[in-house]
N, CA, C and O atoms as a DFTB+ gen file, in Angstrom:
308 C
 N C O
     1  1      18.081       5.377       7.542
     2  2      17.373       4.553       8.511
     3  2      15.982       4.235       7.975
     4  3      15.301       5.201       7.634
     5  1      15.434       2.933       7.847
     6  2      14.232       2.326       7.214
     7  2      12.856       2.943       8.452
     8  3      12.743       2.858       9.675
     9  1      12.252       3.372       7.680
    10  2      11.138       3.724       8.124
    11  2      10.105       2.164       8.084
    12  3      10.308       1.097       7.504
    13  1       8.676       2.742       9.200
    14  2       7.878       1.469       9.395
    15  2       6.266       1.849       8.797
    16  3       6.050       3.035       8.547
    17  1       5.525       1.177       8.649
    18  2       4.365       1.731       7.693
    19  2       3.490       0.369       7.971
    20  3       4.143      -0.674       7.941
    21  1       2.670       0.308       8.126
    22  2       1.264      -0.583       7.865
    23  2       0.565      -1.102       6.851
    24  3      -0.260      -0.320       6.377
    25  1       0.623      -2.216       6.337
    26  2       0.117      -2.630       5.354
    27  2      -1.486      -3.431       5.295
    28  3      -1.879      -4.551       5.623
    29  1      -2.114      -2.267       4.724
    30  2      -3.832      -3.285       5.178
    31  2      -3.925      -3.506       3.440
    32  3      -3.798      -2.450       2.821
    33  1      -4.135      -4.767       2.581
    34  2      -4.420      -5.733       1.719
    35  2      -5.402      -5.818       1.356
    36  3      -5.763      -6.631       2.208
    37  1      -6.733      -5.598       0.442
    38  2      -8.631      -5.922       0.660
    39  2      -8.825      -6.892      -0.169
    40  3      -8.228      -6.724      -1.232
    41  1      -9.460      -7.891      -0.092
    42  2     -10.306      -8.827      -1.108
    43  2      -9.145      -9.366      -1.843
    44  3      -8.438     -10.078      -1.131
    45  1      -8.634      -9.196      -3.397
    46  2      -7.686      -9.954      -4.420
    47  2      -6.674      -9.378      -3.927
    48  3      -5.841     -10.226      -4.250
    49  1      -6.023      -8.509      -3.334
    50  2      -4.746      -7.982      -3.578
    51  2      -4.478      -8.627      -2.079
    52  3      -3.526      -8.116      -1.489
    53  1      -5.207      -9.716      -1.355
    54  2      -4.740     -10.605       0.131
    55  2      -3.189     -11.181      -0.302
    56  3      -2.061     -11.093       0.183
    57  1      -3.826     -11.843      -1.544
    58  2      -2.663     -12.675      -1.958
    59  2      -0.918     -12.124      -2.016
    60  3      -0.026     -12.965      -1.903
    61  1      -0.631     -10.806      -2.181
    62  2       0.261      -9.633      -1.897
    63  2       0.593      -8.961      -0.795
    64  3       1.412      -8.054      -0.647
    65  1      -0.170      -9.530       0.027
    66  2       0.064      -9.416       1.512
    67  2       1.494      -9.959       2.135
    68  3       1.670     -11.173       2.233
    69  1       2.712      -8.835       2.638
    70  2       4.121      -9.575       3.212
    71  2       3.390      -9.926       4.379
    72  3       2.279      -9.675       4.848
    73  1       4.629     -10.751       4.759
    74  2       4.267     -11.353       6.304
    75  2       4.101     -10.591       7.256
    76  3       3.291     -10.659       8.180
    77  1       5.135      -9.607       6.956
    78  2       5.480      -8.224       8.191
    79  2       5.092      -6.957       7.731
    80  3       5.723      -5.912       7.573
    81  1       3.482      -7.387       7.481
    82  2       2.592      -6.110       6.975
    83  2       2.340      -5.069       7.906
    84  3       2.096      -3.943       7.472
    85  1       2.376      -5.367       9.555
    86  2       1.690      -4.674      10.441
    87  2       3.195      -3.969      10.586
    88  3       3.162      -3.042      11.396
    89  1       4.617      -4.209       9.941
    90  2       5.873      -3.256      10.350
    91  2       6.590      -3.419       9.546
    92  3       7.794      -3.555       9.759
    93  1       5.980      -3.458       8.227
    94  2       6.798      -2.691       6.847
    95  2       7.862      -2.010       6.479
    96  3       7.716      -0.884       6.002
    97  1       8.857      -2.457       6.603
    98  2       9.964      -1.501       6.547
    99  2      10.315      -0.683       5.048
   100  3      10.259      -1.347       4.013
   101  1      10.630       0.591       4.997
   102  2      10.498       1.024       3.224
   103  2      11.220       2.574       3.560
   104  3      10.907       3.429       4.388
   105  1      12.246       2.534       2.606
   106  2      12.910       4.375       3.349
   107  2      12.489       5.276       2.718
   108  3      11.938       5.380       1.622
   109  1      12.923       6.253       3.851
   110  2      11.422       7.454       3.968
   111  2      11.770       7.911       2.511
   112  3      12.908       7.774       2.061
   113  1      10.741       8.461       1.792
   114  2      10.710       9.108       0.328
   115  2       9.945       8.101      -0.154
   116  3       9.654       8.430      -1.304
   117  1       9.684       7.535      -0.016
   118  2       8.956       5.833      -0.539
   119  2       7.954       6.260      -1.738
   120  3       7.243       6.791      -0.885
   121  1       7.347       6.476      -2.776
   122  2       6.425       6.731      -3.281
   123  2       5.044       5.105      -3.266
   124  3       5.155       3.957      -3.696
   125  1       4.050       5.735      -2.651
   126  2       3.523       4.661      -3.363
   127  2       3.686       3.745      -5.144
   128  3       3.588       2.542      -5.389
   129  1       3.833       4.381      -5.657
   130  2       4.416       3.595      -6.722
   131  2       5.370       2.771      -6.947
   132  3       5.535       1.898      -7.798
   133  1       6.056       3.196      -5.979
   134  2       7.538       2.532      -5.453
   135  2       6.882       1.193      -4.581
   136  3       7.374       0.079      -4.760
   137  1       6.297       1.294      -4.093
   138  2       6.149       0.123      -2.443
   139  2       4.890      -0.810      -3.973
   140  3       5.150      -1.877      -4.529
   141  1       4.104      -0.248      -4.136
   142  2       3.530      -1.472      -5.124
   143  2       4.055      -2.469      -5.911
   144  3       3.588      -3.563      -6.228
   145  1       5.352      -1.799      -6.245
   146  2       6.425      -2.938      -6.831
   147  2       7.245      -3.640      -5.982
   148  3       7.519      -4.824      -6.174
   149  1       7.694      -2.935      -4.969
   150  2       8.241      -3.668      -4.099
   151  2       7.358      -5.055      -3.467
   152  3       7.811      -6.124      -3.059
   153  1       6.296      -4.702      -3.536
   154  2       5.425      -5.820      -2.961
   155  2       4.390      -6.906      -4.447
   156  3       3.731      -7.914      -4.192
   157  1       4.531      -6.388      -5.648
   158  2       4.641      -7.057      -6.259
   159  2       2.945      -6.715      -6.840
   160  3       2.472      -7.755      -7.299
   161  1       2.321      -5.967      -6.891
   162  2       1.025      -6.000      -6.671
   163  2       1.263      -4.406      -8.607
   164  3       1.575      -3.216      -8.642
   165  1       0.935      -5.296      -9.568
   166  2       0.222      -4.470     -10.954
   167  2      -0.495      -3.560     -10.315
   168  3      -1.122      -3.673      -9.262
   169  1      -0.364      -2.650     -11.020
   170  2      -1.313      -0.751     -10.990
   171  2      -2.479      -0.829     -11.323
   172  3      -3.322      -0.266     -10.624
   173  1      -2.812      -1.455     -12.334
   174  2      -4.211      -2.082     -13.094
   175  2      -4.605      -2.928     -12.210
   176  3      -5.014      -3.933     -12.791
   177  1      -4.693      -3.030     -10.989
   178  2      -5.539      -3.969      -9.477
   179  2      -5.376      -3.337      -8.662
   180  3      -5.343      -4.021      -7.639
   181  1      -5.191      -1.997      -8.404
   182  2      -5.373      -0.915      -7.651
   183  2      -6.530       0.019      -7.646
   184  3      -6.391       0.730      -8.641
   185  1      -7.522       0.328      -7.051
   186  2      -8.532       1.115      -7.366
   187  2      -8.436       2.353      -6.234
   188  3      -8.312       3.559      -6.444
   189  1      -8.513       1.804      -5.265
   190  2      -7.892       2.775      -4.338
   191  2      -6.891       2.765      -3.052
   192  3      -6.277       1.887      -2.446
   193  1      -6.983       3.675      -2.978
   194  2      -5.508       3.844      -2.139
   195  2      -6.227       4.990      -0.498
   196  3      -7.171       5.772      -0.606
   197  1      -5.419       4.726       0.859
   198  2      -5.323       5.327       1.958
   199  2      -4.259       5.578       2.534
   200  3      -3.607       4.559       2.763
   201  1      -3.701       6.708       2.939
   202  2      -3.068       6.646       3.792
   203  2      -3.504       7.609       5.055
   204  3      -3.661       8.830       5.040
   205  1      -3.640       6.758       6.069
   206  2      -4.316       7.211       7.328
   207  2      -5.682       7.741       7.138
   208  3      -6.004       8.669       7.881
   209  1      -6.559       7.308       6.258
   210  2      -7.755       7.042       6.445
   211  2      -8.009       8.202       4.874
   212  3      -9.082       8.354       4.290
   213  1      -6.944       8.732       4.584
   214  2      -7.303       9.789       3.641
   215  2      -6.809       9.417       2.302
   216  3      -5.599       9.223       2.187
   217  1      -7.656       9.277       1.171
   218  2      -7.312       8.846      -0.052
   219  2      -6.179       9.613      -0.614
   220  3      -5.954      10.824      -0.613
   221  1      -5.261       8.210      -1.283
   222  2      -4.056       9.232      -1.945
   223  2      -3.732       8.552      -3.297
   224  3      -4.132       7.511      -3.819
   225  1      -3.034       9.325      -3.601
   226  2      -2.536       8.535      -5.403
   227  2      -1.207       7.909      -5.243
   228  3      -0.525       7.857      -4.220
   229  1      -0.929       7.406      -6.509
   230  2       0.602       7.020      -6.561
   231  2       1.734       7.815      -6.291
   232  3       2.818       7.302      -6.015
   233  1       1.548       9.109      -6.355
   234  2       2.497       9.691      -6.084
   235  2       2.605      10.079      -4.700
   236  3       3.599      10.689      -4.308
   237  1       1.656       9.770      -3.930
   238  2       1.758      10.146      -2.471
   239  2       3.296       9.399      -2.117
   240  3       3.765       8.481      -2.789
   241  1       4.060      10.110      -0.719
   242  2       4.841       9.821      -0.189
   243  2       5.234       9.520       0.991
   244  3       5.251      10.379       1.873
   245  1       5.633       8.196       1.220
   246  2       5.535       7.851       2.801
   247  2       6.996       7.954       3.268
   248  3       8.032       7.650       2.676
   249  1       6.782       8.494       4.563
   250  2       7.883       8.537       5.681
   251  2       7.892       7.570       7.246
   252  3       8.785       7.729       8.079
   253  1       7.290       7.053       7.346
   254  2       7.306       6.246       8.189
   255  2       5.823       5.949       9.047
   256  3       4.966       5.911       8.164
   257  1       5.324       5.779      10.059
   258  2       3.994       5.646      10.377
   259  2       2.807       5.171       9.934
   260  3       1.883       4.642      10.552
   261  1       2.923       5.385       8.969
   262  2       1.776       5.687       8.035
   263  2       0.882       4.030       8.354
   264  3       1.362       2.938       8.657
   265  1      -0.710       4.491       8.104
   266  2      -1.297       3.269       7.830
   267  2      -1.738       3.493       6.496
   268  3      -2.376       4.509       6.220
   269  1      -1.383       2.419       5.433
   270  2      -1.629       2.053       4.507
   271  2      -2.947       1.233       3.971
   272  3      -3.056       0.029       4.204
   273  1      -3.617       1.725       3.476
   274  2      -4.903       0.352       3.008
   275  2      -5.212       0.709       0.991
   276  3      -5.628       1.660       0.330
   277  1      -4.769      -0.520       0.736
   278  2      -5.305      -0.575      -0.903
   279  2      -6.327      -1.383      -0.931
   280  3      -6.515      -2.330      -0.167
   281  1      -7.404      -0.826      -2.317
   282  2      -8.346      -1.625      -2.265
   283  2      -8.203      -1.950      -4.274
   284  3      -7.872      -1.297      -5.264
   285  1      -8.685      -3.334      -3.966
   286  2      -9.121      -3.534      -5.771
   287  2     -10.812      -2.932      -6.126
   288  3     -11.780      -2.591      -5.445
   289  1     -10.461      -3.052      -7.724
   290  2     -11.631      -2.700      -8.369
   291  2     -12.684      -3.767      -7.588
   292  3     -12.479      -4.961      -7.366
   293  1     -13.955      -2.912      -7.219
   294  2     -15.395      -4.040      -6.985
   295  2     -15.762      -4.522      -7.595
   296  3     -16.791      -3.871      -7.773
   297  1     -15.820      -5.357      -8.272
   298  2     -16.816      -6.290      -9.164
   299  2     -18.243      -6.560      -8.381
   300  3     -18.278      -6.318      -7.174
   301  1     -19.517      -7.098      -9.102
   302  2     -20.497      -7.196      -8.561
   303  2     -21.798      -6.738      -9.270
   304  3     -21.558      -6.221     -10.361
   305  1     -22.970      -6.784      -8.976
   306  2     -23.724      -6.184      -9.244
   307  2     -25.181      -6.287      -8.835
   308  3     -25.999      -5.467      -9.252
């Protein structure tokens, strides 16, 4: 049974945004590494990662609920 998850997108990685970000469907075991491809979004435009407000890596694992937020590298200065 497909689990549901939240997808929050920041700045360059908008463009990688699914339609049905706010109810993501992805089965439970999901690795983030896994859902970045699924959604199409290179590792090298990843800087950081949340799930439920708490930083995680690629290997974190989602089961359903979860709010998700990736952010790209900042540029700037």
């Amino acid at each position: 049974m497909p689990a549901i998850i939240d997808i929050k997108l920041y700045a360059t990685l908008g463009k990688f945004m699914p339609a049905s970000a706010n109810r993501y469907s992805v089965e439970p075991g999901t690795s983030l590494s896994i859902l970045l491809g699924q959604l199409g979004i290179p590792k090298e435009q990843v800087k950081l990662i949340f799930i439920n407000g708490i930083k995680a890596d690629l290997s974190a694992v989602l089961n359903g609920g979860e709010r998700v937020g990736i952010f790209p590298p900042v540029g700037g200065g």
